[in-house]
Every structure is written in structure tokens, then in C-alpha cells.
C-alpha positions in Angstrom: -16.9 0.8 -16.9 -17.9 2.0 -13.1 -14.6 2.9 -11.6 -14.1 4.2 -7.7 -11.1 6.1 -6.9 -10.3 6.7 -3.0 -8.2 9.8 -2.8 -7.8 12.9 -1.2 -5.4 15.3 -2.7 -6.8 17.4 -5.7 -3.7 17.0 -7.7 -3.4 13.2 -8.1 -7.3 12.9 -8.5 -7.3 14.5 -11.2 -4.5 12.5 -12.6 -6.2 9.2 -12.3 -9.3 10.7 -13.3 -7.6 11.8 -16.8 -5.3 8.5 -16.8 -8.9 6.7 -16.3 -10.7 8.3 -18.7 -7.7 8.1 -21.7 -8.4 4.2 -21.2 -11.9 4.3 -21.3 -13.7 7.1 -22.5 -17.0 6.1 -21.4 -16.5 5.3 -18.0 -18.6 6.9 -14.8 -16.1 7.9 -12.0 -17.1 8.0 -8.4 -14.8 9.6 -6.1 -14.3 9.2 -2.5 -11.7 10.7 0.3 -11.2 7.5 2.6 -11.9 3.8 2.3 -14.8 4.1 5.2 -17.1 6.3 2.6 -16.5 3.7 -0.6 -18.9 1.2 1.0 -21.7 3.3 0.2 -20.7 3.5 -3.3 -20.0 0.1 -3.6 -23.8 -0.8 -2.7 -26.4 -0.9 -5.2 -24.2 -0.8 -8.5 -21.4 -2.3 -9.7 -17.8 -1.1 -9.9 -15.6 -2.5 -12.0 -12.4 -1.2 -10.5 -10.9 0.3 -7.3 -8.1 2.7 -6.8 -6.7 3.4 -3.8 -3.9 6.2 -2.7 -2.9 4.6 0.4 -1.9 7.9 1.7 -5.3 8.7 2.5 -7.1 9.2 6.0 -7.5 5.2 6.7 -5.8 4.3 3.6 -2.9 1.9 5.5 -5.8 -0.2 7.2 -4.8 -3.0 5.7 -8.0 -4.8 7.3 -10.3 -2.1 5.7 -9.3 -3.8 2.3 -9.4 -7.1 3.4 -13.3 -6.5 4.7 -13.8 -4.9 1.1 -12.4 -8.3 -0.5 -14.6 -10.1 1.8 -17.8 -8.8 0.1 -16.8 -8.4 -3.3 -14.2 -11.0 -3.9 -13.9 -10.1 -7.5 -13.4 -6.5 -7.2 -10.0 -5.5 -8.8 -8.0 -3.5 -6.7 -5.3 -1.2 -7.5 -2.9 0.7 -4.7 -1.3 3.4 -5.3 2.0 3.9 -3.5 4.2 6.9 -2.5 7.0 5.6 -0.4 4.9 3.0 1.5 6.8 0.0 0.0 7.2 -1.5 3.4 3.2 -1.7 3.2 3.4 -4.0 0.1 3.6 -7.2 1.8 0.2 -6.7 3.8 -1.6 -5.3 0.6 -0.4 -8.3 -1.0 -1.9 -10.7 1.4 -4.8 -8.7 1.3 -5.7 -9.4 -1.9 -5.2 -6.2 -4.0 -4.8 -6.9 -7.7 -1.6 -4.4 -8.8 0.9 -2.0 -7.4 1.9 1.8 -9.3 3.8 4.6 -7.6 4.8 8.1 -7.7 7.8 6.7 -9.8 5.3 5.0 -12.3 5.9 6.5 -15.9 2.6 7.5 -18.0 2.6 3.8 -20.0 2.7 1.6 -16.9 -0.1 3.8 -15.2 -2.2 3.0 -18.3 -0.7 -0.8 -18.7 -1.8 -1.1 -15.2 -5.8 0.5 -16.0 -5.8 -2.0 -19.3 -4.8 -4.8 -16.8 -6.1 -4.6 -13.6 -9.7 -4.8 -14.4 -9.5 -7.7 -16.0 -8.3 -9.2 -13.0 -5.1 -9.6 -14.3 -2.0 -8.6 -11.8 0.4 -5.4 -12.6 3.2 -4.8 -10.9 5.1 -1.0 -11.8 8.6 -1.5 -12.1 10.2 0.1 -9.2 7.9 -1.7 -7.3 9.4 -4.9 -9.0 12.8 -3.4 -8.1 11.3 -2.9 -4.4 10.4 -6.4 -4.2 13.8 -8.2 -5.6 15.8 -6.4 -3.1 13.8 -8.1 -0.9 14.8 -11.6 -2.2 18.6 -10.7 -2.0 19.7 -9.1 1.0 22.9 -6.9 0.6 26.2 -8.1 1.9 27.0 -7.6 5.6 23.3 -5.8 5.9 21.3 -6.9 9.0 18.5 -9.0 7.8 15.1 -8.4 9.4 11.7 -10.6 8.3 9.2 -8.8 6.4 7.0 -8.2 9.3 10.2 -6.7 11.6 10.9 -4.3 8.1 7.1 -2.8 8.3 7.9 -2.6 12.5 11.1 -0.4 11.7 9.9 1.6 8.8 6.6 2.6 10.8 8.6 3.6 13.9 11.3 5.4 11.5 8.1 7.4 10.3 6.7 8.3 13.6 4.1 5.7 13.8 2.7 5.5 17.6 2.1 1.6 19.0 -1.2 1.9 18.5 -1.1 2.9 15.0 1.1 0.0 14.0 -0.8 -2.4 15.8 -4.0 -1.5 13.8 -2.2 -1.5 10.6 -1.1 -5.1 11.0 -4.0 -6.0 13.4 -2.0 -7.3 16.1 -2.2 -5.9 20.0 -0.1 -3.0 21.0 2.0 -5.5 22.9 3.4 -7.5 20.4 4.6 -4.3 18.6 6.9 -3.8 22.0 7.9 -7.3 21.1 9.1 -6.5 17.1 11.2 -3.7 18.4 12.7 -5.5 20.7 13.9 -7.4 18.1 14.8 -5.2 15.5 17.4 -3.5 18.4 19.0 -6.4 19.3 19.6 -7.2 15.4 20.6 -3.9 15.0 22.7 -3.3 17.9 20.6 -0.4 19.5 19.4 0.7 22.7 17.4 4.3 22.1 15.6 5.3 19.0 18.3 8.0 18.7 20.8 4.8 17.9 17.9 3.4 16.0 17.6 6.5 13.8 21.0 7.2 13.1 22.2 3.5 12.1 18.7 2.2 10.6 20.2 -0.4 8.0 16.6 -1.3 5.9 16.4 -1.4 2.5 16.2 1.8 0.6 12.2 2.6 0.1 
């Protein structure tokens, strides 16, 4: 069992590392800090599974995974999220195989490493929970589409235009376009507005 984690914080790496290990006791770990240096890995031997902390340096480049899928369609994929739920959608799409968090307990980090390399799905159940909420939008809340909820919560966080636009690979200009949007359905005219009456699901 070849397993390649991409993650760049000590503390969590040796988490999946001993999470990894508890399931399979044999397996050889390769380790990388961003998605750019796991191609190398990737060529010449086989992996059997792929983690990914999506807070890493190029870990929300959504088209970085899709390129991965691209050349090894079978490859199971797991994402590991913090509070990037709005990011769920894309990863989706993209074609990774299960979903833990921060939240995850102990057993569904494990059901998710007995799972997920079979090429089974696994979803972690606040992520479930994330993903419901979706489905049935509170009374009275302003209801923005998927792509509009990853818009807002990127610009809530700071994101820049350009940052956006890569994430969902769309131009710079079409992300003037979303926010547009997302003020006139939430009755805003500065981000100051937009900050203090932000309406989106709880992440």
C-alpha cells in the first residue's frame, strides 16, 4: 500500500501518517508540501492513495486535481477539509473520492482510509451535515447558487479577483460579475455592508 500525503503543517502530518499506518501497517508513505511536487512522486511507481490538506500552498487549485485525475483516473483521492466547505462542490466535480475534516472523529478518519482506496466514496459527517443544508435553504435566508456561495465565502475570506478566478478557472472578469450578484441579492453596496449582513450558510 503506496500512499502520498500532500501537507504542510507538521502537526496534522503526523496525524495521517499514524491514522495511515494504524490501517495498514505495511504501507510506504511519501510526503509532499504542495500538489505541484506530487507529480514527481506519482511517476514511476504506483500510489494507491492520495491525501490532500487543501490548506496547503496550491492546495484550492481545483484544476491541479482535475490534471491529476486526468492521468491517473483511478487514483483515489481524499481531501481534507478545515473550513473550506464552500470548496466542496468543485472537489466534487473534480473527481476526488471522499471528504474528512478537522471535525472528523478518530473512526471516520479510519472508516474513510478503509474506504477510500478501494474506490469506494466517504463522506465525514459534518460534511454530510454541510451538504444537506445545502439542499434546504433556511426560511427567509437569501438563496445564492453554489457557484455565487464559493464567490461570497472567497471574498469574505480576503480572496483577491485573481485568486478566485484561478480557483474556479474562470477570467477575473466574470468574478466582477458573481459579486454583482451576490449584492443585489443581498441588498449591499460596499463590502463593509457585505461583511456585516453576509447571510451564507454556516461553514
Amino acid at each position: 500500500m503506496n500512499v502520498l500525503i500532500i501537507e504542510d503543517s507538521p502537526l496534522l502530518l503526523n496525524s495521517f501518517r499514524s491514522s495511515v499506518l494504524k490501517e495498514y501497517p505495511q504501507s510506504r508513505i511519501f510526503e509532499v508540501k504542495t500538489i505541484e511536487e506530487c507529480t514527481s512522486v506519482l511517476q514511476g511507481r504506483p500510489v494507491n492513495l492520495l491525501i490532500l490538506d487543501i490548506n496547503v500552498a496550491d492546495g484550492q487549485n481545483v484544476g491541479a486535481i482535475a490534471s491529476i485525475r486526468n492521468v491517473y483516473p483511478k487514483l483515489p483521492i481524499l481531501v481534507y477539509l478545515a473550513e473550506e466547505y464552500a470548496y466542496l462542490g468543485l472537489f466534487i466535480q473534480s473527481g476526488a473520492n471522499g471528504f474528512i475534516s478537522k471535525k472528523s472523529t478518530a473512526n471516520e478518519i479510519q472508516a474513510a482510509l478503509a474506504t477510500v482506496p478501494a474506490g469506494n466514496r466517504y463522506i465525514s459527517g459534518d460534511v454530510q451535515e454541510f451538504l444537506l443544508q445545502q439542499l434546504v435553504p433556511k426560511s427567509g435566508q437569501v438563496t445564492l447558487s453554489r457557484t455565487e456561495r464559493i464567490v461570497a465565502q472567497m471574498l469574505a475570506d480576503n480572496k483577491s479577483y485573481d485568486q478566485i478566478a484561478s480557483v474556479l478557472g474562470v477570467k477575473r472578469t466574470t468574478i466582477a460579475v458573481y459579486k454583482r450578484r451576490i449584492f443585489q441579492k443581498l441588498s449591499v453596496k460596499t463590502m463593509l455592508e457585505f461583511f456585516k449582513k453576509m447571510v451564507l450558510p454556516s461553514y
